[in-house]
C-alpha positions in Angstrom: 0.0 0.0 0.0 1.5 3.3 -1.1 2.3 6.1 1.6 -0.7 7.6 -0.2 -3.1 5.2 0.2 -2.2 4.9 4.2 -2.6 8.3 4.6 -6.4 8.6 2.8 -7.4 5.4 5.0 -5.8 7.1 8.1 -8.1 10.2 7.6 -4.3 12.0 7.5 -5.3 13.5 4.1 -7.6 16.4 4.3 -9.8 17.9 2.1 -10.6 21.6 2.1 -11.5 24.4 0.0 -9.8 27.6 -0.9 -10.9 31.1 -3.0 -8.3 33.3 -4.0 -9.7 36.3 -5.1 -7.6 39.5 -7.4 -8.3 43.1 -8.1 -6.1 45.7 -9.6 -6.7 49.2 -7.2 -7.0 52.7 -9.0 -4.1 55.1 -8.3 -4.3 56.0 -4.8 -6.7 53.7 -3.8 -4.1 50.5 -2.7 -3.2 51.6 0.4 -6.9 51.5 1.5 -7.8 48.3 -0.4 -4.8 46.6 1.5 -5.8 47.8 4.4 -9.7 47.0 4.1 -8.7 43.3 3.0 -5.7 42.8 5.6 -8.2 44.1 8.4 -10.5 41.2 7.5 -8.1 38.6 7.8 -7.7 38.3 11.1 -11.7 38.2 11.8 -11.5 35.8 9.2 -9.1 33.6 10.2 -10.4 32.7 14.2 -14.1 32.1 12.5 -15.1 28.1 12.8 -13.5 25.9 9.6 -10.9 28.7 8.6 -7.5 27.6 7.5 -5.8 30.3 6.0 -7.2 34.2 5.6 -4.5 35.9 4.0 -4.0 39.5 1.6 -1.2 40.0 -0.2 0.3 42.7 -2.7 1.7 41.4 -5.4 5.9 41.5 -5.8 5.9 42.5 -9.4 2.9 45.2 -9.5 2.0 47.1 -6.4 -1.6 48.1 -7.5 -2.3 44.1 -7.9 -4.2 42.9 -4.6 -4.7 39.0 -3.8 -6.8 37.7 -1.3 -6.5 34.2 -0.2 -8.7 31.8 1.6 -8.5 28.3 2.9 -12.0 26.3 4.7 -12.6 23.0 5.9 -15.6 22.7 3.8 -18.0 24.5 0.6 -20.7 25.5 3.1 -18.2 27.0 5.5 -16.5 29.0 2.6 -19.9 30.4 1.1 -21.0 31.6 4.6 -18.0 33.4 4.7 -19.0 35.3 1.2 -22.5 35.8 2.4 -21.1 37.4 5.5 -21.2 41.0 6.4 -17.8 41.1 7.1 -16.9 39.8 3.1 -19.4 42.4 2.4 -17.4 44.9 3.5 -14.7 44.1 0.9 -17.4 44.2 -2.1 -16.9 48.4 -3.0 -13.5 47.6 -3.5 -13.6 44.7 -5.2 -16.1 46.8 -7.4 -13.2 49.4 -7.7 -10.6 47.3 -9.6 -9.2 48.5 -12.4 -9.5 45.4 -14.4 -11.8 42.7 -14.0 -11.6 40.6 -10.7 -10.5 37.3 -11.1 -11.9 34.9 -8.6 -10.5 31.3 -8.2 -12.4 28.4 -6.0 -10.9 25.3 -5.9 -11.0 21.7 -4.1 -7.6 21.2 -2.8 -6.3 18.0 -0.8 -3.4 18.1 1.8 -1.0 15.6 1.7 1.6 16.4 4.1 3.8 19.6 5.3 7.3 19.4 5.9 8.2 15.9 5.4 7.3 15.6 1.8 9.7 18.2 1.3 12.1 16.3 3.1 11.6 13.4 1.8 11.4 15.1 -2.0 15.0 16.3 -1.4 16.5 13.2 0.3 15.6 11.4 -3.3 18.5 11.5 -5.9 17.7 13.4 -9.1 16.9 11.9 -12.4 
């Protein structure tokens, strides 16, 4: 049985869901947008079935704005958009400069550190 296949039976594997969300803030408006997302967050992140609540600005262009997060389940995720605290992000959202590009996607969890470990024990090809 393959590391894999123990890990699924073992319940070690877990399924979650994640929404990463992108806008693109008018001049002079990223400082507030940050700040609007970032405040949400940590709210965001203590609620019931949340993972990961994250906002980032992006590396190569500073008016690009990512929000990122991570929930146990579907229902848990959509009660989070239907919130009044997600509200609170929809004016901006509305601002962006270019259309927002939403992602939500099924994602499994295999492991954390040890298959990155055990990835660079392996010899390479």
């Amino acid at each position: 049985m393959s590391v894999e296949s123990v890990q699924r039976v073992c319940g070690l594997r877990k399924q979650m869901i994640q929404a990463v969300l992108r806008v693109v803030a008018p001049p002079g408006k990223r400082e507030e947008i940050i700040e609007v997302f970032h405040g949400l967050t940590g709210l965001t992140e203590v609620s019931k079935g949340c993972r990961v609540s994250r906002a980032f600005r992006d590396a190569d262009d500073d008016a690009v704005i990512t929000y990122w997060v991570q929930w146990d389940n579907r229902s848990q995720l959509e009660d989070h958009f239907r919130s009044e605290r997600f509200r609170q992000l929809l004016p901006y959202i509305e601002m962006s400069t270019e259309p927002p590009e939403v992602d939500v996607s099924n994602l499994e969890q295999i492991g954390g550190i040890e298959v990155m470990v055990a990835a660079i024990a392996q010899p390479t090809n």
